[in-house]
N, C-alpha and C positions, 0 to 999 in steps of 0.2 A: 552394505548390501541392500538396504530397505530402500535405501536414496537413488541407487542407480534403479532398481525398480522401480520406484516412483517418477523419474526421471522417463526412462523409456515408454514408462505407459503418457504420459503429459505428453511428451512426443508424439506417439500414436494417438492420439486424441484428438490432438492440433492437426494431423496431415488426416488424420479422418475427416476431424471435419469438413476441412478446406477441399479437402478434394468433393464430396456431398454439397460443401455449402452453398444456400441460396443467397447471402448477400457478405460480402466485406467490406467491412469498415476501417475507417482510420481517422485519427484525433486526437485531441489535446486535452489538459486540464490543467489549471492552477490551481491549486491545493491549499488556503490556508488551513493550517495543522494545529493542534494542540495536544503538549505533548507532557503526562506527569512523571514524575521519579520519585523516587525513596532513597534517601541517603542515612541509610545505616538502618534506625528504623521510624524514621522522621521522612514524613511523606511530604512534598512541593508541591504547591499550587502550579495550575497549567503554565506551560509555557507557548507561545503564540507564534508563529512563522508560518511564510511562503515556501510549497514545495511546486518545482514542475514534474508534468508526465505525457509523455506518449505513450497512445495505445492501440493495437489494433484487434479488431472485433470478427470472428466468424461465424455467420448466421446460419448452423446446420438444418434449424428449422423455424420458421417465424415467432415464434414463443422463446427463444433460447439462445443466447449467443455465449460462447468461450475468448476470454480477452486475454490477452497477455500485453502488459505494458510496462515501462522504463520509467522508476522518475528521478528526481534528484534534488537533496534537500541542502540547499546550500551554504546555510550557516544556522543551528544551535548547538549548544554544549552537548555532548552526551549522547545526541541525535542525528546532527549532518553526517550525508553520508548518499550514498544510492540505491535504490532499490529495483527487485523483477520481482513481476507477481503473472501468476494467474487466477482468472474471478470468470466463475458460471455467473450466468444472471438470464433470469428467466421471467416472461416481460408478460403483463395482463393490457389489456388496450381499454379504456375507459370511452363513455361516450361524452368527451366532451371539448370544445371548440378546441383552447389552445393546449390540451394536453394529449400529446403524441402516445405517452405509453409510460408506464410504471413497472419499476421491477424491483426484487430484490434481487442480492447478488450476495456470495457466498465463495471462498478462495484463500488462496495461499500468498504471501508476500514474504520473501530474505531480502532483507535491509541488512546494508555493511554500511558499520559506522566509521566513519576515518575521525571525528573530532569527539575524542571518550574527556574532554576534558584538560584542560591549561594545567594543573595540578596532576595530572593522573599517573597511578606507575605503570599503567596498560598500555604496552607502547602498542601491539598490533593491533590491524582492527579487527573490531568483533561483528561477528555475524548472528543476526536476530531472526528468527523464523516466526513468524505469525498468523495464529488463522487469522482472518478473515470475513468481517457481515457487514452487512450495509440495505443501502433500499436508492433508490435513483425517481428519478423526472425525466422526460425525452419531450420536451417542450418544443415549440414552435421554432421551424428550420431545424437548423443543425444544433440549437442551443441546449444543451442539461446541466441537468444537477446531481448530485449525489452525497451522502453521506454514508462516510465507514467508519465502525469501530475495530482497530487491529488489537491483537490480544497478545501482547508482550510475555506473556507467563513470566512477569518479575527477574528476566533476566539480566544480569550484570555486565553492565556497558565499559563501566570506568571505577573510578575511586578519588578518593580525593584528601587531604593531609589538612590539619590546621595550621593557619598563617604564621607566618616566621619559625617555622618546627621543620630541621630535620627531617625528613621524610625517612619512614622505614617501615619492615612488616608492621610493627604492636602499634603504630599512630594513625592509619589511614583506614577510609570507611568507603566499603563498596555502595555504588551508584545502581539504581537499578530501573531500568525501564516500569510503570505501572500500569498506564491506559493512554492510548493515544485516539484519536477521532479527527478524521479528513474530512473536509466540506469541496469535492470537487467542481470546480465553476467549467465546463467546458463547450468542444463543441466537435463533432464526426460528422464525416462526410461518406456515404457510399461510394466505393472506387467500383464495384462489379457488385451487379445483380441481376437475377436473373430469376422465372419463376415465382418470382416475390411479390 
């Protein structure tokens, strides 16, 4: 019940916006990622990958934009997989040459993992739901930056068995997502603006 609520109001938020909004955006980013885990209770150093994303931006009022984007991470263990999120970010303007504008941003990401692992007894995929925080750059042209930290709340992705053993309940150690952090390199383009 909470989710279909949740859903309908994100809905109504997005066609508020856009129908008020003063500018839209659309754009890209390449994401390297870093992403850690706990297996059992033995915690993994990061692990390093490329993720892409599209995203699109509605500017209800010059200080504030609502994004929804798509991205898709397409190969680590435990991790690969696609994601939809939605990210408020609310923008300060700085006086100075090449920097267009600063924000932080704040939001939701579900990630579905399709690769829980070569060993895993998880055959379906699991879905990860994450807050969401960060802070961004809106640099010279269309070019920004961004970093976020997604907050896994230590959910369990996969599992995994020791080598040459048998797999079954009493020999296998769940996998668990622990902290992950995006470095977005990208770049948006205003499609309609107006007022702005």
């Amino acid at each position: 019940m909470f989710n279909r609520i949740k859903a309908v109001f994100l809905t109504f938020l997005l066609l508020f916006s856009s129908a008020y909004a003063q500018k839209i955006q659309l754009g890209f980013r390449i994401e390297p990622t870093f992403v850690q885990t706990q297996h059992g209770s033995e915690i993994h150093p990061y692990e390093y990958f490329y993720g892409i994303q599209a995203n699109a931006s509605v500017f209800p009022v010059k200080w504030m934009a609502i994004e929804g984007r798509a991205a898709l991470v397409p190969s680590i263990q435990y991790y690969a997989g696609g994601e939809l999120g939605i990210i408020a970010k609310f923008y300060y303007t700085p006086d100075i040459n090449f920097l267009k504008s600063v924000y932080v941003a704040g939001g939701y990401i579900s990630h579905t993992v399709f690769d829980d692992g070569h060993m895993s007894l998880s055959i379906p995929p699991t879905v990860v739901k994450m807050p969401t925080y960060g802070i961004g750059l809106n640099l010279w042209g269309a070019f920004n930056l961004e970093l976020l930290y997604l907050n896994p709340q230590n959910k369990a992705v996969g599992s995994y068995w020791p080598f040459l053993e048998i797999p079954n309940e009493g020999n296998y150690t769940k996998v668990k997502l622990k902290n992950i952090w995006k470095l977005g390199i990208g770049f948006s383009w205003d499609i309609i603006s107006w007022g702005y």
